[in-house]
C-alpha positions as CSV (number, residue, x, y, z in Angstrom):
1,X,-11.2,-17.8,-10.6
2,X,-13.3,-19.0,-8.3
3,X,-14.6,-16.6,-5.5
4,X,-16.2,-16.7,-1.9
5,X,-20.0,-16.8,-2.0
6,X,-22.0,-14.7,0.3
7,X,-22.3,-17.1,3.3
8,X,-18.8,-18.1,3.1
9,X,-17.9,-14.5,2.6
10,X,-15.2,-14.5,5.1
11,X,-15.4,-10.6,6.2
12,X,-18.8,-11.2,7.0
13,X,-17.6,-14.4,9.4
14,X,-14.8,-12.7,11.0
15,X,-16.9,-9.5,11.9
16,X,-18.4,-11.0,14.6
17,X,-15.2,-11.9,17.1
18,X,-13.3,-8.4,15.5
19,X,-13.4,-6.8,18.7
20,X,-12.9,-9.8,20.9
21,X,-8.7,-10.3,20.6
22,X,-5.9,-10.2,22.7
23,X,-3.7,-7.1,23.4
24,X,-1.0,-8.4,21.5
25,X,-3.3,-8.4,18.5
26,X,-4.8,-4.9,19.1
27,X,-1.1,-3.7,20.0
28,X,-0.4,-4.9,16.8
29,X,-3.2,-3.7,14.4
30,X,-2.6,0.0,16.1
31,X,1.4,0.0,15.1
32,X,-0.3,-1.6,11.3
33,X,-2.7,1.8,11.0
34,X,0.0,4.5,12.1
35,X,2.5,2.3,9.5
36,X,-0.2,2.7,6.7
37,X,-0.1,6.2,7.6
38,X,3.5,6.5,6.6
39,X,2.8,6.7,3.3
40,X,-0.2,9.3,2.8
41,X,1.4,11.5,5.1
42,X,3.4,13.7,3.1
43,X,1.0,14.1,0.5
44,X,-1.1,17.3,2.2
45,X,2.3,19.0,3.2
46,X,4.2,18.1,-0.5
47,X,3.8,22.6,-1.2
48,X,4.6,23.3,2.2
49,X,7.8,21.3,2.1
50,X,8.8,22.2,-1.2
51,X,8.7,25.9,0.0
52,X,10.5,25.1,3.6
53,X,13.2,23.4,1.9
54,X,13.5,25.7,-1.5
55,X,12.7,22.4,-3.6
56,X,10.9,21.7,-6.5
57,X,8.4,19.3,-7.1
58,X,10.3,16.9,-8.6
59,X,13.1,17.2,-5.5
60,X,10.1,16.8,-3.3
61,X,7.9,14.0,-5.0
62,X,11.6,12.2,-4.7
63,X,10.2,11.5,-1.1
64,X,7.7,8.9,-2.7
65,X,10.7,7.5,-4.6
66,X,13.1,6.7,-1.9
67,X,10.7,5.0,-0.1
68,X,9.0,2.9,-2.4
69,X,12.1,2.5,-3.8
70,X,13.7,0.7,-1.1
71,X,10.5,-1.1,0.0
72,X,11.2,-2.7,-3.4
73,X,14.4,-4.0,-2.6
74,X,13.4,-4.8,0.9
75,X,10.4,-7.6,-0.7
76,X,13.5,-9.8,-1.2
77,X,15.0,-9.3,2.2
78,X,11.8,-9.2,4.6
79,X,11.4,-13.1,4.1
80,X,14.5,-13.4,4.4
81,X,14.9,-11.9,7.7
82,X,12.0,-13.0,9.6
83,X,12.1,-16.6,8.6
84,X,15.8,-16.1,10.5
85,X,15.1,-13.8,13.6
86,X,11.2,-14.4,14.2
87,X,8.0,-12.4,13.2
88,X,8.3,-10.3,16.5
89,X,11.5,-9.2,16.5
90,X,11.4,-8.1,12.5
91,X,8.3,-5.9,13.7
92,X,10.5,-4.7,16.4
93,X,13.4,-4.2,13.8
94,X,10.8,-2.4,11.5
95,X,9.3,-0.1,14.4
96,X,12.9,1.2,15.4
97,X,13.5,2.0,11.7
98,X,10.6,4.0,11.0
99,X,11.2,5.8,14.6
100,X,14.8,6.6,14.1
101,X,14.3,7.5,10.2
102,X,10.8,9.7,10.5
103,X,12.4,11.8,14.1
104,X,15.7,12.3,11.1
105,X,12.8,13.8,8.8
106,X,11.7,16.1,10.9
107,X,15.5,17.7,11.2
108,X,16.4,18.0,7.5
109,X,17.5,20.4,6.3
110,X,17.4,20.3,2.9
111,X,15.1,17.9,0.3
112,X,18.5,15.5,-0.3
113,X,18.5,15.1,3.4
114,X,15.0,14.4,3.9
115,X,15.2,12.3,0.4
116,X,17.6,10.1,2.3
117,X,16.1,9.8,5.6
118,X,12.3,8.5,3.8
119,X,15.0,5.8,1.8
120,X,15.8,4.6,5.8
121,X,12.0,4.7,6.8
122,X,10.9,3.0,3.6
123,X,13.1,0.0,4.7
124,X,12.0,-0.1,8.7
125,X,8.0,-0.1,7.2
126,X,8.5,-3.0,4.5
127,X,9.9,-4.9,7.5
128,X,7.0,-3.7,9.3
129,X,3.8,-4.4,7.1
130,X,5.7,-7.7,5.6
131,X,5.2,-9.7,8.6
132,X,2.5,-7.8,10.6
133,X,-0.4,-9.7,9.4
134,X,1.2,-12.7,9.5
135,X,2.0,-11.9,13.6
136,X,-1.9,-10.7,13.7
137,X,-2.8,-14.0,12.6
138,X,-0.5,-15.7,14.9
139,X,-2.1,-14.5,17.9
140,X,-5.7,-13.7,17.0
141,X,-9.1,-15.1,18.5
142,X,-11.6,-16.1,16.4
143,X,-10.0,-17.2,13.5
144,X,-8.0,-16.4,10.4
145,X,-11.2,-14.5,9.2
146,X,-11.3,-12.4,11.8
147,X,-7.6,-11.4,11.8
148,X,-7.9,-10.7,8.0
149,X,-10.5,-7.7,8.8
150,X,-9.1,-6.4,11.2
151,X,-5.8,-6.3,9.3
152,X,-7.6,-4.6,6.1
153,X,-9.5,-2.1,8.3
154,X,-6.0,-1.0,9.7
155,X,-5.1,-0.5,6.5
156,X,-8.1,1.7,5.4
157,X,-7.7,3.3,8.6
158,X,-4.5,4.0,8.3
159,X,-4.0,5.2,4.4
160,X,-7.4,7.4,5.1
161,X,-6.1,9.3,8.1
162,X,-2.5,9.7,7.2
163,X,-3.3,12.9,5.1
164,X,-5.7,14.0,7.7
165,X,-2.8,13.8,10.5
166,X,-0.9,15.1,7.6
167,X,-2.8,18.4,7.0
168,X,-3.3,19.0,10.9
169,X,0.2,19.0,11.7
170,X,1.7,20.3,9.0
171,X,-0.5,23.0,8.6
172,X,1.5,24.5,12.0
173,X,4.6,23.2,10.8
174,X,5.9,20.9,7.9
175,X,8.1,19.2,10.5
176,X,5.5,18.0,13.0
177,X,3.9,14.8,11.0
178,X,7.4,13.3,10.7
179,X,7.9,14.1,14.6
180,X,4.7,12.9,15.1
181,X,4.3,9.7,13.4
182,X,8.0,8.9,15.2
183,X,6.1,9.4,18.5
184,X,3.5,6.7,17.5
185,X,5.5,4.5,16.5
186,X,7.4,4.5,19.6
187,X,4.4,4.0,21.5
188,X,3.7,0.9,18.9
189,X,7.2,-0.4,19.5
190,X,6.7,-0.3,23.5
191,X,3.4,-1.8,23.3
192,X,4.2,-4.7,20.9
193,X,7.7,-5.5,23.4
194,X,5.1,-5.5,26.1
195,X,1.9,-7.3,25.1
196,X,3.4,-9.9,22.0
197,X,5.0,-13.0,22.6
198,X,7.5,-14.3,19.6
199,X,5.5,-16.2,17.2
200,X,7.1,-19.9,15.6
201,X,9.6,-19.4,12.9
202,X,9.1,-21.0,9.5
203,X,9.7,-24.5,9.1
204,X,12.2,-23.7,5.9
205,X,14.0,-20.9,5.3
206,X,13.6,-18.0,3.1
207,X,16.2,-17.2,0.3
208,X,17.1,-13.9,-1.2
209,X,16.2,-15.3,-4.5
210,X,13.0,-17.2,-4.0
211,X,11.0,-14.4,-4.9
212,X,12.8,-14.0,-8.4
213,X,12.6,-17.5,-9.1
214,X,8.9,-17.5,-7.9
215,X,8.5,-14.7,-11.1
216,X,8.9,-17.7,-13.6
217,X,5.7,-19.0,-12.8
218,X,3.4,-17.2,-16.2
219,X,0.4,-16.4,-13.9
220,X,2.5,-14.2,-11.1
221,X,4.5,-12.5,-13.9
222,X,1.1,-11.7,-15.0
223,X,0.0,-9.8,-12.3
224,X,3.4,-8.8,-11.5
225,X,3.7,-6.9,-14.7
226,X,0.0,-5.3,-14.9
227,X,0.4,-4.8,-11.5
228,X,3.6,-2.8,-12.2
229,X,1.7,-0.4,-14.9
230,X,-1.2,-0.1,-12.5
231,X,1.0,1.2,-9.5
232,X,2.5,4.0,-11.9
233,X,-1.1,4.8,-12.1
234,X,-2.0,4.8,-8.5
235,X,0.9,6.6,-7.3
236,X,0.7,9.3,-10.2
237,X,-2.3,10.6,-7.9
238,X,-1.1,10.1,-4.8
239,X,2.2,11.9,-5.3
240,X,1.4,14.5,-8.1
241,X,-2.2,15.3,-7.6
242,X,-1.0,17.8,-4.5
243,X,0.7,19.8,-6.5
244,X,-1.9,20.1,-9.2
245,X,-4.9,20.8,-6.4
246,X,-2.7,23.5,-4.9
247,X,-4.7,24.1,-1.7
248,X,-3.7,24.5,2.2
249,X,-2.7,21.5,4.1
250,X,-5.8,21.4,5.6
251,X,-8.1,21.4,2.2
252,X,-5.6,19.3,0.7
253,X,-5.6,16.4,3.6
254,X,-9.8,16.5,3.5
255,X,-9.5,15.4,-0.1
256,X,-7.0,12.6,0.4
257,X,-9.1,11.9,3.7
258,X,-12.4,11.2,1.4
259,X,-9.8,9.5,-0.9
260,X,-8.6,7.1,1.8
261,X,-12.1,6.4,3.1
262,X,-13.5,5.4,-0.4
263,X,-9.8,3.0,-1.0
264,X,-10.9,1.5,2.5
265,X,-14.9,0.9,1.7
266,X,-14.0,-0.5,-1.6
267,X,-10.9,-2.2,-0.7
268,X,-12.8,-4.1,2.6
269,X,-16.3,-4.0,2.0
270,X,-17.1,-3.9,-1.8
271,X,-14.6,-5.8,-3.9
272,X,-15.3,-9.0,-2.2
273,X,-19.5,-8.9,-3.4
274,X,-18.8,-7.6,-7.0
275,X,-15.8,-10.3,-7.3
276,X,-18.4,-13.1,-5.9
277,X,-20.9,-11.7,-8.7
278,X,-18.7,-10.8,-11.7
279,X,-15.2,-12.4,-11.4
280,X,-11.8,-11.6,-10.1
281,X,-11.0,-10.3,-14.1
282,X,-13.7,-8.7,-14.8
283,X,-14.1,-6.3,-12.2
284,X,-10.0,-5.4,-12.4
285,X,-10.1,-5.1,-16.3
286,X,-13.0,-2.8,-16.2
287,X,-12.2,-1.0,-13.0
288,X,-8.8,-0.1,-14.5
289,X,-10.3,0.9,-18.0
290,X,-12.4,3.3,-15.2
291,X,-9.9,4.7,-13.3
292,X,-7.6,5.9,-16.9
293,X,-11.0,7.5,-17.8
294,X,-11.3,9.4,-14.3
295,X,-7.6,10.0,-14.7
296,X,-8.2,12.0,-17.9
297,X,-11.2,14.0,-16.3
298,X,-9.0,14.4,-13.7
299,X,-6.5,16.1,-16.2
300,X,-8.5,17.8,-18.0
301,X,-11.3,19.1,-16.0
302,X,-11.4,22.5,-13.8
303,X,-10.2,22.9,-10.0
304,X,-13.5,20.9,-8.9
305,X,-13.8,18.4,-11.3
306,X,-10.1,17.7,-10.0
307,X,-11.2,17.4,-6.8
308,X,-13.9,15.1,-7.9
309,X,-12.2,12.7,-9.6
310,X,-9.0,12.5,-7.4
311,X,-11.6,11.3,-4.5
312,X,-13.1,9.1,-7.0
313,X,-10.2,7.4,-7.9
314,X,-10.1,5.7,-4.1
315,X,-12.8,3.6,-5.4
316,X,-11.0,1.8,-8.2
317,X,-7.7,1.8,-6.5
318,X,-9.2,-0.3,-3.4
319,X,-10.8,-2.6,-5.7
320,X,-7.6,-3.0,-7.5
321,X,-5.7,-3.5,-4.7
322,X,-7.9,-6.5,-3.6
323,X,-8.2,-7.9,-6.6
324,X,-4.0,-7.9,-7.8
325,X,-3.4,-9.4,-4.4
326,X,-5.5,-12.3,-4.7
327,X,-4.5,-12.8,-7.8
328,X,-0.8,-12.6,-6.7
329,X,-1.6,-15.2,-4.3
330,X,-3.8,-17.7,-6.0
331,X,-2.2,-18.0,-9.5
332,X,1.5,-19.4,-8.1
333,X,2.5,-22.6,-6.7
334,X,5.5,-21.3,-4.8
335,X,5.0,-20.5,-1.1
336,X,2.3,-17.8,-0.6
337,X,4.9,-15.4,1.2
338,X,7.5,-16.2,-1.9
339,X,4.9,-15.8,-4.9
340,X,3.6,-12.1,-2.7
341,X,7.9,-10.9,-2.3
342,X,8.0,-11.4,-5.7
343,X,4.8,-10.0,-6.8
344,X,5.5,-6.8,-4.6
345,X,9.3,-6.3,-5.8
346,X,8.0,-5.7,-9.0
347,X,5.2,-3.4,-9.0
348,X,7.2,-1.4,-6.2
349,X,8.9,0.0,-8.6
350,X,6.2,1.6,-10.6
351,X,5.6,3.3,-7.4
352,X,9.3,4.9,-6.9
353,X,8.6,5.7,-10.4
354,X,5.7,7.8,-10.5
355,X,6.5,10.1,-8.8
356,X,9.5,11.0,-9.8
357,X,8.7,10.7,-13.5
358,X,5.1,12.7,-13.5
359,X,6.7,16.0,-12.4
360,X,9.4,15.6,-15.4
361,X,6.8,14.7,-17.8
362,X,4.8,18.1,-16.7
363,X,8.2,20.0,-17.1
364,X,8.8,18.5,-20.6
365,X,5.1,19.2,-22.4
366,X,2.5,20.8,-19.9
367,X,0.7,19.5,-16.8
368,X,-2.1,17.8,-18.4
369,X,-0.2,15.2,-20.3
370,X,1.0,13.4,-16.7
371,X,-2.6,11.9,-16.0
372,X,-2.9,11.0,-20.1
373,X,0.5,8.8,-19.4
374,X,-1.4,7.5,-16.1
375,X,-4.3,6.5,-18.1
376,X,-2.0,5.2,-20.7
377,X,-0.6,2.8,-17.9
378,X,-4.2,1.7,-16.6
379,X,-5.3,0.9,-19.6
380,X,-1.8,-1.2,-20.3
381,X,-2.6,-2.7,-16.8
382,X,-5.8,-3.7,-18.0
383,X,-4.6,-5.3,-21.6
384,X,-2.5,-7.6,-19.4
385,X,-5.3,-9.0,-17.7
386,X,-7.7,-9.6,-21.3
387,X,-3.9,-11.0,-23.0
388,X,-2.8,-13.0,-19.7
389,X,-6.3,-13.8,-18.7
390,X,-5.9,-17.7,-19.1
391,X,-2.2,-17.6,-17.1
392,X,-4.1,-15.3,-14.6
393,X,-7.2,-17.7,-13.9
394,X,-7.0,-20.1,-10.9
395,X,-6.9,-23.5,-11.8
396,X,-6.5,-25.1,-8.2
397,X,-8.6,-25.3,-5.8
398,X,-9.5,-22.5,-3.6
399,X,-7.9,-20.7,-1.4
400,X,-8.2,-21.6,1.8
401,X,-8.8,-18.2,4.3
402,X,-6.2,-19.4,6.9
403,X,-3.5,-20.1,3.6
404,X,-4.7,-16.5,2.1
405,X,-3.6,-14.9,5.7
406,X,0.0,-16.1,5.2
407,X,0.9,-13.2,2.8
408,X,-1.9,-11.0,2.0
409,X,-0.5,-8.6,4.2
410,X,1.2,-7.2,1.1
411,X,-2.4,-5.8,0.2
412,X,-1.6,-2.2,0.4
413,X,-1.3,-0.5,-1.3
414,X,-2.0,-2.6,-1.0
């Protein structure tokens, strides 16, 4: 695969207009960071909601599964809807989901309730984050590359200080962070109306069933499916991990702060140089083999050693996440946003699965074996990309940064 060097490295070429853009962009970019924080938000308050509601963990971890659930389904509608109505109005579609569904989240009153209401925010985010970058790119100064780091440092941003919000206001009441992140996004909504103008619609039409057919392709179905094993991985720490740390909101959110910081370094900063230096497949096969072996420490080790390793685990999932969406857009012929809808509907479901299936697995043996099945699943991931590794590697020429801007925006979790 063939990767950036260091002087066309294009982080390092975007950094210098970053702060030079229009409001629409910046109005933009703030709605993308309080989106991003959508999903870490729960994770400091999982205990405290369990015990407000009277739910277990598996009723509560079920938040993780709504939502990723139906972001799953959404992949093959978000194309669909914005190559229709416009980048700007699906963002504006998006925004008043998230608002309307994380206000209901605050007034449950009981874990189905609250179950339901994260299913109706899960949908109003993937038509969020779908075409935000996109709309970034649209309007940006100073180029694609510029719009591209701006884009990931929202992201980092956002998935670093969603437990921190989190932990702060949730430690006065589980309610708040679901009240709050509906004001934010409100303010988002207004100031995206205000500042953006609607971008150009696609020249052709999305279908519902592009993204499937794009899945035929042997290199996307690659990634796709170790992509897939990988999520269940990612998302086994980010939705069970709370329960096994056991600590106040506060303690909790600190960890999944330092969490979210090293995703965002690694993710933005470091993944590019070690891909430039050792290849796309190398660094994911070995990073995954890593993160199953921190994932058994993580088991199996004492309170701090937990700690430890659930920070350290940041550092592998950003460079995953880089890595599997480059891949997802390099190795396909289809239409970046196609081959990325496809790419995303599959490994989506890994993530509605984690968390629902971890708490199970505890309740069936003991509460070790969870992270030996997530290490299991890395290590699949990473057997994948050593089997596949021919289908995986990138025949064609480059990508060019303003093409890789069309769809990376399905990064995170990225």
């Amino acid at each position: 695969m063939k990767q950036h060097s260091a002087e066309e490295d294009p982080f390092d070429e975007g950094a210098t207009s970053l702060l030079r853009q229009p409001k629409a962009v910046w109005a933009t970019a703030g709605a993308s960071v309080v989106a991003f924080m959508g999903i870490g938000l729960v994770d400091p308050i999982l205990p405290s909601i369990a015990k407000g509601l009277d739910a277990s963990p598996s009723q509560v971890s079920l938040l993780f599964t709504s939502y990723f659930l139906i972001t799953a389904i959404a992949m093959l509608v978000t194309g669909f809807v914005s190559s229709r109505i416009g980048g700007k109005k699906t963002l504006l579609a998006g925004l008043a989901l998230v608002v309307v569904f994380a206000a209901l989240s605050g007034t449950s009153g009981s874990v189905g309730e609250l179950v339901g209401f994260r299913a109706g925010w899960g949908l109003g985010n993937a038509l969020f984050v779908s075409t935000a970058l996109a709309v970034i790119v649209g309007a940006a100064a100073g180029g694609s590359a510029a719009a591209i780091l701006l884009y990931e440092s929202a992201l980092g941003l956002g998935m670093a200080c969603g437990p921190l919000v989190g932990a702060i206001l949730g430690d006065m009441k589980w309610r708040y962070p679901f009240f709050g992140t509906a004001v934010l996004m409100a303010v988002g909504f207004i100031a995206i109306t205000a500042f953006l103008k609607e971008q150009p619609k696609p020249a052709r039409r999305t279908s519902l069933l592009d993204p499937v057919k794009a899945l035929g392709h042997p290199g996307l179905a690659s990634a796709a499916a170790s992509a897939f094993f990988y999520n269940y991985s990612f998302f086994t720490v980010l939705a069970f991990t709370p329960f096994v740390l056991n600590m106040s909101p506060y303690k909790s959110g600190g960890v999944f702060f330092a969490w979210g910081v090293l995703l965002a370094v690694f993710s933005v900063l470091v993944a590019p140089r070690v891909q430039a230096r050792f290849g796309s497949l190398k660094v994911l096969g070995a990073s995954l083999v890593l993160l199953a072996v921190d994932l058994l420490f993580l088991g199996y080790g004492d309170h701090t050693a937990a700690i430890v390793c659930t920070i350290v685990s940041g550092a592998f999932i950003g460079l995953n996440n880089t890595v599997y969406t480059e891949l997802a857009l390099g190795v396909s012929d289809a239409p970046r946003p196609v081959a990325s809808a496809g790419y995303n509907f599959v490994r989506w479901f890994a993530a509605a699965a984690a968390p629902f299936l971890a708490p199970k697995i505890e309740g069936w043996t003991d509460i070790h074996i969870p992270f030996v099945v997530a290490a299991a699943t890395a290590v699949v991931g990473a057997g994948i990309v050593w089997a596949r590794r021919r289908p995986l590697t990138v025949e064609a020429e480059e990508l060019e940064p303003a093409h890789a801007t069309e769809d990376s925006v399905s990064v995170f979790a990225s």
